[in-house]
C-alpha positions as CSV (number, residue, x, y, z in Angstrom):
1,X,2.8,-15.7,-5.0
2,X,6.6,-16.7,-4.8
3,X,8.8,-15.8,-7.5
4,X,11.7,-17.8,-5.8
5,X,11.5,-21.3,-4.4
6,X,9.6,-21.2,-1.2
7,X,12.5,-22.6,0.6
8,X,14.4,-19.5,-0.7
9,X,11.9,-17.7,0.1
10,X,11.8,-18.7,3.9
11,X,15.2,-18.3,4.3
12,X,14.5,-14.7,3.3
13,X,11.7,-14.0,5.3
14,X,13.5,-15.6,8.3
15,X,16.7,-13.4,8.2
16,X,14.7,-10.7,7.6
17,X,12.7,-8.4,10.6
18,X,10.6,-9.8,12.9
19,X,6.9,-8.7,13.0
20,X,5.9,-6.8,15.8
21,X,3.6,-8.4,17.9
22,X,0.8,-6.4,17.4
23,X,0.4,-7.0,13.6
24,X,0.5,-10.5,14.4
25,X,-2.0,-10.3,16.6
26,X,-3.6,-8.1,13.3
27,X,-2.9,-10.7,11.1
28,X,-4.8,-14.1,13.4
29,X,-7.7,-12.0,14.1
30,X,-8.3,-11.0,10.2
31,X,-7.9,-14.8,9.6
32,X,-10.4,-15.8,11.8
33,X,-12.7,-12.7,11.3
34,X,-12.5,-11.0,8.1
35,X,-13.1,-12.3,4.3
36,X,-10.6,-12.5,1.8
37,X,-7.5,-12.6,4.6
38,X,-4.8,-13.2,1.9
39,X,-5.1,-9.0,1.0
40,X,-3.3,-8.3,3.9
41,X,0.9,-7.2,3.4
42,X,2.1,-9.6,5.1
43,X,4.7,-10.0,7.2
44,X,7.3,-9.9,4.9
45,X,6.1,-7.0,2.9
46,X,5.0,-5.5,5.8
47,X,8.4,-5.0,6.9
48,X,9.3,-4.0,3.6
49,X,7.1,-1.0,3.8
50,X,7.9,0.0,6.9
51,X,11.7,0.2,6.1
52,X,11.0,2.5,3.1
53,X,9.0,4.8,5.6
54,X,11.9,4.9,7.9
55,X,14.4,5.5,5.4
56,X,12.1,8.3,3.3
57,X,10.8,9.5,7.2
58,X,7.5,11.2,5.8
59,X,5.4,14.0,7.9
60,X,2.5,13.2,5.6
61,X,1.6,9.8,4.7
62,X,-1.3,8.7,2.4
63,X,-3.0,5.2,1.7
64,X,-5.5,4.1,-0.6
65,X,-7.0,1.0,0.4
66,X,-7.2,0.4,4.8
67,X,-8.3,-3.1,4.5
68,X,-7.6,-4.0,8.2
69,X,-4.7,-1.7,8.7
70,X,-2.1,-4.0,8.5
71,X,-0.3,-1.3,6.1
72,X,-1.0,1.5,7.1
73,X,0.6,0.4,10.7
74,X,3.7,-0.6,8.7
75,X,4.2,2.5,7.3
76,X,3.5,4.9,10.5
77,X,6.5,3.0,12.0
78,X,8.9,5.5,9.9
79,X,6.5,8.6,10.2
80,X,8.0,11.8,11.4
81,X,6.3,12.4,15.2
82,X,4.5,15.4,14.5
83,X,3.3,13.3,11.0
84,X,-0.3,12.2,9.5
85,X,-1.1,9.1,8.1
86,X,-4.4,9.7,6.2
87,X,-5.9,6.2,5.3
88,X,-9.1,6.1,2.6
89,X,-11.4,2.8,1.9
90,X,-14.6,2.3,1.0
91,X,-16.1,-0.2,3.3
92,X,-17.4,0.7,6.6
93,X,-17.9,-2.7,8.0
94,X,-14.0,-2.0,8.6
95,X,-13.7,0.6,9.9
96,X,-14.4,0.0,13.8
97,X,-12.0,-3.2,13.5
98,X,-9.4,-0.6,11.6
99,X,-9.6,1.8,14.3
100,X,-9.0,-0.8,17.3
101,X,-5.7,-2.0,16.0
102,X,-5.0,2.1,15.5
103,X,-5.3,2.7,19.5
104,X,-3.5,-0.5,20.3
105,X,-0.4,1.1,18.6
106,X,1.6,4.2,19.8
107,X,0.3,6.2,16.5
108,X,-3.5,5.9,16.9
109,X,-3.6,9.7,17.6
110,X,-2.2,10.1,14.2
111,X,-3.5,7.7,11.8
112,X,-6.9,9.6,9.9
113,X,-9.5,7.6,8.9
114,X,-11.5,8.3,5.6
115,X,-14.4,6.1,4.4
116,X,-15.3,6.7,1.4
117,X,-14.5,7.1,-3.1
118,X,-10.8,7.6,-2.5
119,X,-11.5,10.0,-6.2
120,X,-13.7,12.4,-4.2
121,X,-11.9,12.5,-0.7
122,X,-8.2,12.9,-2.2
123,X,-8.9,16.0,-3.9
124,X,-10.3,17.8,-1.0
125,X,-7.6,17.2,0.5
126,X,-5.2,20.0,1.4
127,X,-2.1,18.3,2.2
128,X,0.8,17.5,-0.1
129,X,2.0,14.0,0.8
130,X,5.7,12.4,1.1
131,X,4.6,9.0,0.8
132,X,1.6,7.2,-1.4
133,X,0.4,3.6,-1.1
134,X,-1.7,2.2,-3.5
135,X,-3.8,-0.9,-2.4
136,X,-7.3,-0.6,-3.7
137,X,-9.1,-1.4,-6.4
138,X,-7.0,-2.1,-9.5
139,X,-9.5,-0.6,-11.8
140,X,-9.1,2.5,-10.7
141,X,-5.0,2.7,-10.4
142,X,-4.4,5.1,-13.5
143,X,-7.0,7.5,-12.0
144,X,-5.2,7.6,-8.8
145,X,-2.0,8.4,-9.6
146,X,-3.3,11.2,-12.0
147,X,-5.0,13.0,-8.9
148,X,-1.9,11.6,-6.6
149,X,0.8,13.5,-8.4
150,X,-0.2,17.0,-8.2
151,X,-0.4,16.2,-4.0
152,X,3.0,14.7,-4.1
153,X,6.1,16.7,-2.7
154,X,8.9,16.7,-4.6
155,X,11.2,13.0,-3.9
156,X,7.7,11.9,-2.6
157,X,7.2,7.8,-2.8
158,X,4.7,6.6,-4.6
159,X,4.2,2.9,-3.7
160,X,1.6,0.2,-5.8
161,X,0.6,-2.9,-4.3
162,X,0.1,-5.9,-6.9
163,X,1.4,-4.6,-9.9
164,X,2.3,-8.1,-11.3
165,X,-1.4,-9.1,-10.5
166,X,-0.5,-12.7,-9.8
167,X,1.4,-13.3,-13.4
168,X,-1.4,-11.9,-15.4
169,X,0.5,-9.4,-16.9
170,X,2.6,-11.2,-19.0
171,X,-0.4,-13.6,-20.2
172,X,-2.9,-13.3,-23.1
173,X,-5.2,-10.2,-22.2
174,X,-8.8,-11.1,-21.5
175,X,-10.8,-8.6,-23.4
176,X,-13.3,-8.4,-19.9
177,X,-10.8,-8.6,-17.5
178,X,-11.2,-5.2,-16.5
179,X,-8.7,-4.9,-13.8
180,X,-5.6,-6.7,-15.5
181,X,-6.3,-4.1,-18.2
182,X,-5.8,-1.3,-16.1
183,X,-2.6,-2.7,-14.2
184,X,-1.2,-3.2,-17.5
185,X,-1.9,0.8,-18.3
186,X,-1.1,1.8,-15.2
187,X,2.3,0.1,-15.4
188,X,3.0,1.6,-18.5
189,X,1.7,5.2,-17.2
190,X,4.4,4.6,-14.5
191,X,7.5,3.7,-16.9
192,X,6.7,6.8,-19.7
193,X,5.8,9.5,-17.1
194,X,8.8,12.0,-17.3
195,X,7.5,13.3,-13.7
196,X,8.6,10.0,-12.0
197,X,11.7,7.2,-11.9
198,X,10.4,3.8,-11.3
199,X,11.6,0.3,-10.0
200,X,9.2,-3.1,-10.4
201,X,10.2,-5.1,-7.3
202,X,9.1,-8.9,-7.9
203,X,8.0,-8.9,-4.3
204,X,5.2,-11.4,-3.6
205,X,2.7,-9.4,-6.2
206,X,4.8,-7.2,-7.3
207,X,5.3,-3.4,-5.6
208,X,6.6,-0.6,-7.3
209,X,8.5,2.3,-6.4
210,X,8.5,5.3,-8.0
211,X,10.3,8.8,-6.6
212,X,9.3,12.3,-7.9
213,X,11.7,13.8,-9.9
């Protein structure tokens, strides 16, 4: 989704980083390989994330939603050397695809793979994170940033993935649209909660940045 002509937005994208070879190798081989392709980050997000990493420089990093990895690669580029990133999804078809592009980069020994209810890992976990991603399912975004907060350090990052949910925020709500219901409560949650301070970036679907106070 471009909220700015796509010439515009070219220009942008072409003063902006490069992507590293790798992800573009990342990014042909979910194309040809993998269904539903358009969920990866992107280049341009991509590099979007991976600046925030380098400038917040987390030891612990956690993502919700692997897909391919794409992200998760992204943000390891600003992880501290001795760091985690600890990345949960659901589907285990993945996972062996995930875990090649891992190796391939220089943090494979550091990236931690969880399959499984990102709900029932997260608590179990006993880590406090400096950096969230959110990129799963949109149902379920309120519910993870209620279990997120209390494993988030102090001036942790909390990033969300699609928040603008391709303009369907601003239109007449669908009584059965399940997931634009819940992005429209979790965007609220984010605004009111005194805990956090929030920015709405109108970044291809919209990402979100909110700090712990």
């Amino acid at each position: 989704m471009h909220f700015i002509p796509e010439a515009l937005d070219d220009y942008v994208v072409s003063h902006s980083e490069n992507e590293p070879e790798l992800l573009q190798e990342l990014t042909r081989e979910t194309y040809q390989k993998i269904l539903q392709p358009r969920m990866l980050s992107g280049h341009y997000q991509g590099r979007i994330l991976s600046m925030i990493s380098k400038i917040a420089h987390p030891k612990h990093i956690l993502e919700i939603g692997t897909y391919t990895g794409y992200s998760a690669l992204c943000l390891a580029e600003g992880m501290q050397s001795d760091g985690q990133l600890h990345t949960i999804d659901i589907n285990e078809e993945l996972f062996d695809f995930q875990r090649s592009y891992f190796d391939k980069s220089p943090y494979g020994k550091q990236i931690i793979q969880h399959l499984g209810d990102a709900l029932e890992i997260i608590p179990k976990m006993n880590i406090m994170f400096d950096l969230v991603f959110i990129d799963a399912d949109k149902d379920n975004y309120p519910a993870y940033f209620n279990i997120i907060m209390d494993k988030l350090n102090t001036k942790g990052i909390i990033l969300s993935d699609n928040v603008l949910w391709s303009g369907k925020v601003i239109e007449p709500l669908n009584e059965d649209d399940y997931s634009t219901k819940a992005l429209l409560e979790y965007n609220k949650l984010l605004k009111l909660d005194q805990r956090i301070e929030t920015i709405v970036l109108p970044i291809r679907d919209g990402l979100t940045i909110s700090r712990k106070k």
